[in-house]
N, C-alpha and C positions, 0 to 999 in steps of 0.2 A: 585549575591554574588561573583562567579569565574569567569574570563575567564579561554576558554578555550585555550588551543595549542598543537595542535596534533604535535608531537617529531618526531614517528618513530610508526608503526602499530604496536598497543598492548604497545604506550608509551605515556600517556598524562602528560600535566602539569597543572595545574591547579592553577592560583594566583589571589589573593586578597588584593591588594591594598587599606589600611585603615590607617588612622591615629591614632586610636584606641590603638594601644600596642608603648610601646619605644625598643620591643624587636623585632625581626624579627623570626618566625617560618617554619622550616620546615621538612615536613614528604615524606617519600618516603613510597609505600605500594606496595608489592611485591603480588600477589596472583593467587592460583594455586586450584587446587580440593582438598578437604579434606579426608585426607587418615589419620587412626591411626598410621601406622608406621613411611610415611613422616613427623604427624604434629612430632615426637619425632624427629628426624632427624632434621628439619627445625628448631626446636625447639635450639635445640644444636648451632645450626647453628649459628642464628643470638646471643645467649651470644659468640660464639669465635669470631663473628667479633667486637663486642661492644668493647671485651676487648684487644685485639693489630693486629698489620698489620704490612706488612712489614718496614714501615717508621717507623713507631713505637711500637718499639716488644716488650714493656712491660706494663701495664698496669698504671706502674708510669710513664711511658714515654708518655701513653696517657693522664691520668691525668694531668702530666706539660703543654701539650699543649693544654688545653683545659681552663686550668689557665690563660696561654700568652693571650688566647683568651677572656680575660675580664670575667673569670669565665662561657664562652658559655657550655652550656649542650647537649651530645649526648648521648641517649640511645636506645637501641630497645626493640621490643615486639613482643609477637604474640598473634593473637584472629584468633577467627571463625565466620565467618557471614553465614547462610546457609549450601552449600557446598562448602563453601570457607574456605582456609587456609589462613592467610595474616601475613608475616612478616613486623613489622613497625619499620624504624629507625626513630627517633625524633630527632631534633639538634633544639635550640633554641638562637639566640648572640645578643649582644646589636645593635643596628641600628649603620651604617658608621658616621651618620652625627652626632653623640654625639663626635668623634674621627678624628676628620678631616687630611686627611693623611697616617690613618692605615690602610682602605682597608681590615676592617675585614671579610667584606662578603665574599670576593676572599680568605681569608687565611681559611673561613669556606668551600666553594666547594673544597678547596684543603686536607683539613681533611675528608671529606664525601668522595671523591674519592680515597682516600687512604685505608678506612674503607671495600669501596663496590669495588673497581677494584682491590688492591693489599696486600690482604690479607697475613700473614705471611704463607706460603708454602714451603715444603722442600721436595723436591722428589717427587713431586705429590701428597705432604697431609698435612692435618694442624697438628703441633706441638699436640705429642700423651700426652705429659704430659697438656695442655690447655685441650684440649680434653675430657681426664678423666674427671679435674676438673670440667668442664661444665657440663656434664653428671652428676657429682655428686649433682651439685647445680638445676637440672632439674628431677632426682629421688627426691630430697628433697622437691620439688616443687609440685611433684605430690603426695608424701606421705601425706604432711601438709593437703590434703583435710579428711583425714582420723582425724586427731586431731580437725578438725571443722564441730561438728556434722550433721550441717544446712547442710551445702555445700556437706556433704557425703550423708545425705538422700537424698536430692536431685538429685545429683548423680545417686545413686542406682534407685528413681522411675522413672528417664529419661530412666536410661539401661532397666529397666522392661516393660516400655510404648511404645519404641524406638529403641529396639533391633539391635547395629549396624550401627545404621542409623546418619547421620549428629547430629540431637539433643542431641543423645548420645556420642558423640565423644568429647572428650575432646581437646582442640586446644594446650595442652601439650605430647599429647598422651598416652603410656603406660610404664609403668615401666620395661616393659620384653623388647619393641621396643628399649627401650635407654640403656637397656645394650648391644646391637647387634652391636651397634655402633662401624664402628672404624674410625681411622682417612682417612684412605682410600675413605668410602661412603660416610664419611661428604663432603669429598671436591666432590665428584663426584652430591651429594643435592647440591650444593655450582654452581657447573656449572650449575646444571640445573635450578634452579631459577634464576642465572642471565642473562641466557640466550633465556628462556622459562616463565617467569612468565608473566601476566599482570602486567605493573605496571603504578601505577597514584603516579606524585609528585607532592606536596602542596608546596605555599610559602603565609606565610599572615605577612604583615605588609606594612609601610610605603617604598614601593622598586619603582626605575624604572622597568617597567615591560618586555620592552625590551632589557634591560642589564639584567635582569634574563634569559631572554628565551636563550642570548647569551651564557653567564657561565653556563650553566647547558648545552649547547650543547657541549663547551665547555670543560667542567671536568666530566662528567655525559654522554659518547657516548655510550646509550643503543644501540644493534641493534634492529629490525626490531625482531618480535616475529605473530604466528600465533595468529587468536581470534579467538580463544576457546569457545564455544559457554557455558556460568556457565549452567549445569544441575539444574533442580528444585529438593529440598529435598523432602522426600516423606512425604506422610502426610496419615497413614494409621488409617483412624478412625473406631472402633472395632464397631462390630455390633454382640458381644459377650456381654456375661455379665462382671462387673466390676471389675477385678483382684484386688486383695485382696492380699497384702503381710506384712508380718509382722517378724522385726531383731531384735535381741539386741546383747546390746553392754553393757560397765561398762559404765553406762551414769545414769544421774537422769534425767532431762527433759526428755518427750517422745518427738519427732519430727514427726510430721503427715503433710505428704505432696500429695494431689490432684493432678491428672492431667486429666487434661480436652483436648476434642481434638474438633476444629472448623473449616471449612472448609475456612474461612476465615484469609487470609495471606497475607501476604507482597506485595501489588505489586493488591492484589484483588479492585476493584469497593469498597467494604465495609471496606477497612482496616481503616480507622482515623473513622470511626461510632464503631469499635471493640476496638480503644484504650479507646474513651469516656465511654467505656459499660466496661471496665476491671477497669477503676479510678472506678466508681459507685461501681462496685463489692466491689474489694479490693485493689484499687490501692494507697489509700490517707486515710488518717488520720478519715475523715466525712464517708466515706464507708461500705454498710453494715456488711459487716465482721469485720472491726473494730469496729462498736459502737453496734452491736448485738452479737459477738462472743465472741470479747473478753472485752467490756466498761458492756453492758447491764447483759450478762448471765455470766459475768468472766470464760466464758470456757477456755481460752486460755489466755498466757504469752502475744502471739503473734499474729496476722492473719492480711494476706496479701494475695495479687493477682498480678499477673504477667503477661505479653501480652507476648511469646514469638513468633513474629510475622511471623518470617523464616521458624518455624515449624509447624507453625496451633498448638499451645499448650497454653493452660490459665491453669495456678497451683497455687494451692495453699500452702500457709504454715502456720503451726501452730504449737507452741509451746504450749504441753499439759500436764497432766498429764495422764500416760499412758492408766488407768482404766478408763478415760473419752469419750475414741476414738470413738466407736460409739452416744453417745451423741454429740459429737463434728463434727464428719460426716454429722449427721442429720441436728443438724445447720449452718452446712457449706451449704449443698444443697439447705436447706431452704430459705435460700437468693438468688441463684439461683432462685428458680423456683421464688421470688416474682419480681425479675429480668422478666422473664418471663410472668408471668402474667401483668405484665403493672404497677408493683407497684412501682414506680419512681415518685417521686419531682421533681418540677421545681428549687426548689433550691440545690439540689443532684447534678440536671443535669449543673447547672449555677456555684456550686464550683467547680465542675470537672473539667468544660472549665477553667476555670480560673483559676486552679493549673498548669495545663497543658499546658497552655501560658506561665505561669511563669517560669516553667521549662524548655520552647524554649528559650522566652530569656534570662534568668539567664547563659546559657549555651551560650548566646554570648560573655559573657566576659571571655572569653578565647579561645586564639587561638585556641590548641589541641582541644578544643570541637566544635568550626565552622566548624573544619579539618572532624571531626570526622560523626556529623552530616550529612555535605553535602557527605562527602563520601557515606554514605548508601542512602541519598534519592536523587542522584543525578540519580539512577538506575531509578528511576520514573520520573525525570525531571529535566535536567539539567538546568533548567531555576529556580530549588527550591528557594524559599526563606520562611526564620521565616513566615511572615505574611498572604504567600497563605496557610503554611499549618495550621495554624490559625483560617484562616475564614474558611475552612473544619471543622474542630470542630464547630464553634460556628453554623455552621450550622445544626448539628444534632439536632434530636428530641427525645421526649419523646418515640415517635413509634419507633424509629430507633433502640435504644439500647433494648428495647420489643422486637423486629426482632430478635437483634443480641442475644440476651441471648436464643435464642430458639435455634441456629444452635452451642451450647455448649453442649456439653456431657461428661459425669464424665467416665473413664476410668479405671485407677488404684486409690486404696487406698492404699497408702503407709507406715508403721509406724517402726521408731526408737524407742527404749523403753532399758531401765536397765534390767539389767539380772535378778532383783527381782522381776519387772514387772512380768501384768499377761500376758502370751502369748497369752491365747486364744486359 
């Protein structure tokens, strides 16, 4: 799907040559160990580079040139993979050969090198009023999880299950971290991801691939970085009994979220026999938790399952009413254990493959997601492609996800509820 091109140690490039898009994509991803205070830092980091550089110190001054540029789009992100932090910029422009003459791709490495080597800096720090700003629109970021109930319980039963740990750690990090900030650290996080990070850059589209690897050496002179060897997340499965926590808030849905811990991860012998066994659960629309929790018994608004593969964590969610919880438990594990006991269909296990396909391909039509894809399973094999990991699926069994639903274990019960609610 990529070749490869190693840049500089701890610098690869990764392109993909297709006739597929008329646009040309690409991503740089920056990644370092996942720390609460850096992800806030980091965090801050890449909004002050998105928004001006020294070439262009305004944010309408980047705007106008990204105009010039046929409407080309740059922005950045951050996520967390595991114990990774990864800063992502994204620039997306129309292909050269729509514009014969303009040479838009060279006018795009010379806006990305502008963004990542010449940062607007005065004294050894980035502009204190940008600064704030950013900080403020990054507290506001991390607040918003609080106004979406889902997303906070969730939250809260990862902190409770995960104390500390990668799974918990939010890739925005904390509200206390980002007001510590000053413009000072930030540039000091600034040197050291540019200097120190892993980083892998993507280019997909219709390109010479050789004139890429030139311009990018060209505008794009990472040095030379150590390889860091990524730490594995911990995956501490309780061999206590099930924590039991229960919040409220002014909310009327109650939010009841599971979490399950399996030894089975990312990168394990059994990982694609554990995705096939989390669709069956609760992954798809035909699964038992949807057509028994919430179609059959109308326990739930909601019920799903989740494969958080980095972590060894299978959760559940469900939107209840609050007096229902433990009836709603029961039939949430009750599917489990028929999991377990070998109580699967061959046609359970033949919709799951083939959502699950669809959802590989559907996700090639678009660059950011081939980017995105290979990025994570290129750690198991850089030779990946859609269709070996494909025939992995179709090759599981009835027994296999029977196996896998036995090495699942319920951990926390977690519940949101209204403050009328019954507490318990």
């Amino acid at each position: 799907m990529f070749n490869k091109t190693k840049l500089q140690d701890g610098v690869n490039l990764y392109i993909r040559k297709t006739e597929q898009f008329k646009t040309v994509n690409v991503t740089i991803k920056w990644k370092a160990p996942l720390d609460q205070n850096t992800a806030s830092e980091r965090t801050v980091l890449a909004n002050v580079l998105e928004e001006s550089n020294s070439q262009l110190p305004t944010q309408s001054a980047m705007r106008k040139a990204l105009d010039e540029l046929y409407g080309t789009v740059l922005y950045t992100d951050v996520s967390k993979r595991s114990s990774q932090h990864i800063v992502s910029l994204f620039a997306e422009s129309v292909n050269d050969e729509y514009f014969e003459g303009e040479d838009i791709f060279k006018k795009l490495w010379q806006l990305i090198r502008a963004v990542v080597f010449e940062p607007k800096v005065v004294n050894g720090s980035f502009d204190k009023a940008v600064v704030e700003r950013e900080k403020r629109t990054v507290r506001d970021r991390i607040r918003s999880v609080y106004d979406d109930k889902t997303r906070f319980a969730q939250k809260r039963m990862l902190e409770i299950m995960r104390p500390d740990q990668p799974a918990s750690i939010s890739a925005y990090g904390t509200e206390q971290a980002v007001s510590s900030i000053t413009s000072e650290t930030l540039f000091q996080t600034y040197k050291e991801m540019i200097h120190n990070d892993l980083i892998d850059i993507y280019v997909v589209g219709d390109v010479d691939e050789q004139e890429i690897i030139h311009q990018i050496k060209e505008f794009l002179p990472f040095n030379a970085r150590a390889l860091l060897k990524q730490t594995e997340s911990e995956n501490t499965q309780s061999t206590e009994s099930v924590k039991k926590v229960r919040e409220q808030q002014d909310m009327k849905q109650g939010k009841l979220h599971l979490g399950f811990s399996t030894p089975v991860k990312f990168g394990h012998p059994d990982y694609n026999k554990m995705q096939v066994t989390n669709g069956i659960f609760g992954g798809f629309a035909h699964s038992k938790l949807f057509m028994n929790v919430r179609e059959k018994e109308s326990m739930a608004y909601y019920a799903n399952s989740a494969f958080a593969s980095h972590y060894g964590i299978v959760y559940v969610t469900a939107g209840i009413d609050a007096e229902l919880e433990e009836k709603a438990v029961q039939l949430i594990v009750e599917q489990l254990k028929a999991l377990q006991q070998g109580e699967i269909t061959e046609l359970e296990l033949d919709q799951t493959v083939a959502l699950l396909e669809n959802s590989i391909r559907s996700a090639n039509d678009s660059a950011r997601s081939q980017i995105d894809i290979y990025d994570q399973y290129k750690e198991l094999d850089e030779n990946f492609t859609a269709e070996g990991l494909i025939s992995k699926w179709q090759s599981v069994s009835l027994e296999d996800v029977k196996e896998m639903a036995k090495t699942i274990q319920l951990e926390v019960v977690y519940l949101l509820s209204g403050k009328e609610g019954d507490s318990k």
